[in-house]
C-alpha positions in Angstrom: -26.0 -2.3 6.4 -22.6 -1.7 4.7 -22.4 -0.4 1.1 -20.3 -2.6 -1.0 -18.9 -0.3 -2.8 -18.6 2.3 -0.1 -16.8 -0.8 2.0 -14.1 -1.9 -0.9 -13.4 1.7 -1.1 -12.8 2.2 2.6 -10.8 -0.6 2.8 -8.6 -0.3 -0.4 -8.0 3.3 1.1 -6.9 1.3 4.7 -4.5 -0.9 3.0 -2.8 2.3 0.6 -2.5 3.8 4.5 -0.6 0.6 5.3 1.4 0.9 2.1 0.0 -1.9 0.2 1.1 -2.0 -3.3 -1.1 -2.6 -6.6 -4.3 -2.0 -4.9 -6.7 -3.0 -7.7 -10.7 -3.3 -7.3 -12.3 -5.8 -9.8 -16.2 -5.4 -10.0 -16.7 -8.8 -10.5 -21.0 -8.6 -10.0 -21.5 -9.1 -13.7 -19.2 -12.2 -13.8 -20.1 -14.1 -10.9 -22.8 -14.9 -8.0 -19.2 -15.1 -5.7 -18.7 -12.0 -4.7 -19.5 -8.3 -6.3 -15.6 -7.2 -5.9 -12.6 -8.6 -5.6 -9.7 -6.5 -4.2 -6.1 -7.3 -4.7 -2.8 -5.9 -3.2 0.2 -6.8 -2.6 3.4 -6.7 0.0 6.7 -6.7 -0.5 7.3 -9.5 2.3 5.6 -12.2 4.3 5.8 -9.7 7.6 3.8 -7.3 5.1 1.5 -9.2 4.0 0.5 -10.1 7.3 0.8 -6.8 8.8 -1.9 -6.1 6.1 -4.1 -8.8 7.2 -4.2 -7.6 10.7 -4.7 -4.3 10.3 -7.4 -5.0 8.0 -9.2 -7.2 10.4 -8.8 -5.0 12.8 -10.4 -1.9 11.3 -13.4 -4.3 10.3 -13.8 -6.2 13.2 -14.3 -2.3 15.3 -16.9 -1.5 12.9 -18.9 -5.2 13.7 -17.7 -6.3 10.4 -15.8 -10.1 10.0 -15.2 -12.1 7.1 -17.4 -15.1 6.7 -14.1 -17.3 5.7 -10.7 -17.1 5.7 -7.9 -19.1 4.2 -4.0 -17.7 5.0 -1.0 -18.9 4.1 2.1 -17.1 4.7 2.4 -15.4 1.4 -1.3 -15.3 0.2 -4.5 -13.9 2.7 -8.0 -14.5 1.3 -11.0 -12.6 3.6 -14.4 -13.1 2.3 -16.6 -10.7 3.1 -19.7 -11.9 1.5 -19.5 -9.2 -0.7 -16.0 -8.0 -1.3 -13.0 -10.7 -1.0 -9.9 -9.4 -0.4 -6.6 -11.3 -2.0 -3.4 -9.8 0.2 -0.5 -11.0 -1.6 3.0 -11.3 -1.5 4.2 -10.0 -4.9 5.7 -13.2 -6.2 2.9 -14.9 -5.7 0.6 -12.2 -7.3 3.0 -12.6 -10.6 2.4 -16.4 -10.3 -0.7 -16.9 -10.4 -2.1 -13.5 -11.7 -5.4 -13.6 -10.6 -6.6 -10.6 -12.7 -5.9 -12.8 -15.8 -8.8 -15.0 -14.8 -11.3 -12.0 -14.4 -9.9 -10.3 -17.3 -13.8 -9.2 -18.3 -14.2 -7.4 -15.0 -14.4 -3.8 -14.8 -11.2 -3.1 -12.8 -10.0 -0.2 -11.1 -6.7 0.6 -10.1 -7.3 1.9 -6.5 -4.0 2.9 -5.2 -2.9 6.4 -4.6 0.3 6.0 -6.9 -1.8 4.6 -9.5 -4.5 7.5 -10.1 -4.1 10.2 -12.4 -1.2 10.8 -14.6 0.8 7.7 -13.1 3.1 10.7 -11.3 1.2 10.9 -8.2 0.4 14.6 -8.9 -3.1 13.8 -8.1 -1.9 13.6 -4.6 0.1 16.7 -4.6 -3.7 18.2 -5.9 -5.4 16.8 -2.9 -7.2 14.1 -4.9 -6.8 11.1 -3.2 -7.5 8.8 -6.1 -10.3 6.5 -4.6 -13.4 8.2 -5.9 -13.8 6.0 -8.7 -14.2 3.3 -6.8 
C-alpha cells in the first residue's frame, strides 16, 4: 500500500522533473472526506499540460497505480487517486478559477523546486531538493 504523503511527494517531485510550474500540495484531510491532498501545477501551454498528464500516468501506471477517475479537457487534467487528486493546469485557467481560494483553510505547501527556501533557488545549489516538507 502507497503512502499518501510519500505518493503526492513523489509525484510533485515527477512533475518539477517535467518542468511543471507552481507545484503546490494542499493537505486538504481536515477539510474534506474527498481526498487527503490536492496537488496543483501548472503549464505554460495545452501541449504541456498534456505532456504532464502523460508522463504522470505513466510513472503511476508502472508502479500498479491508476486513478480511479479522470476528467480532461485540453487546458485543465483532473486524476483522482482516491487519495491525492491531481489538478494539471494551464496557467490561465489556474488564474481563473483559483482553486486554492476555495481551500484557503488547507495547510498548503509550495512543492516546487523554485519555490523552496529563500525564493532564489539556492536551496538547490545546496543540494536540498525542496520536497521534504511535503
Amino acid at each position: 500500500m502507497n503512502n499518501p504523503n510519500n505518493l503526492v511527494r513523489e509525484m510533485a517531485e515527477l512533475l518539477d522533473s517535467k518542468k511543471a510550474e507552481d507545484i503546490l500540495v494542499l493537505d486538504i484531510s481536515g477539510q474534506s472526506v474527498l481526498a487527503d491532498y490536492f496537488l496543483i501545477c501548472s503549464g505554460r501551454s495545452e501541449v504541456q499540460v498534456h505532456a504532464l498528464y502523460d508522463e504522470l500516468q505513466e510513472k503511476m501506471s508502472e508502479r500498479g497505480i491508476y486513478p480511479i477517475h479522470l476528467d480532461k479537457s485540453d487546458r485543465w487534467i483532473v486524476l483522482d487517486y482516491g487519495d491525492i487528486i491531481v489538478h494539471i493546469f494551464h496557467s490561465e485557467e489556474r488564474k481563473f478559477y483559483n482553486i486554492e481560494r476555495l481551500w484557503a483553510d488547507a495547510a498548503s505547501r509550495p512543492a516546487s523546486r523554485e519555490s523552496s527556501g529563500d525564493g532564489k533557488g539556492n536551496d538547490k545549489e545546496n543540494g536540498n531538493s525542496g520536497f521534504q516538507n511535503l
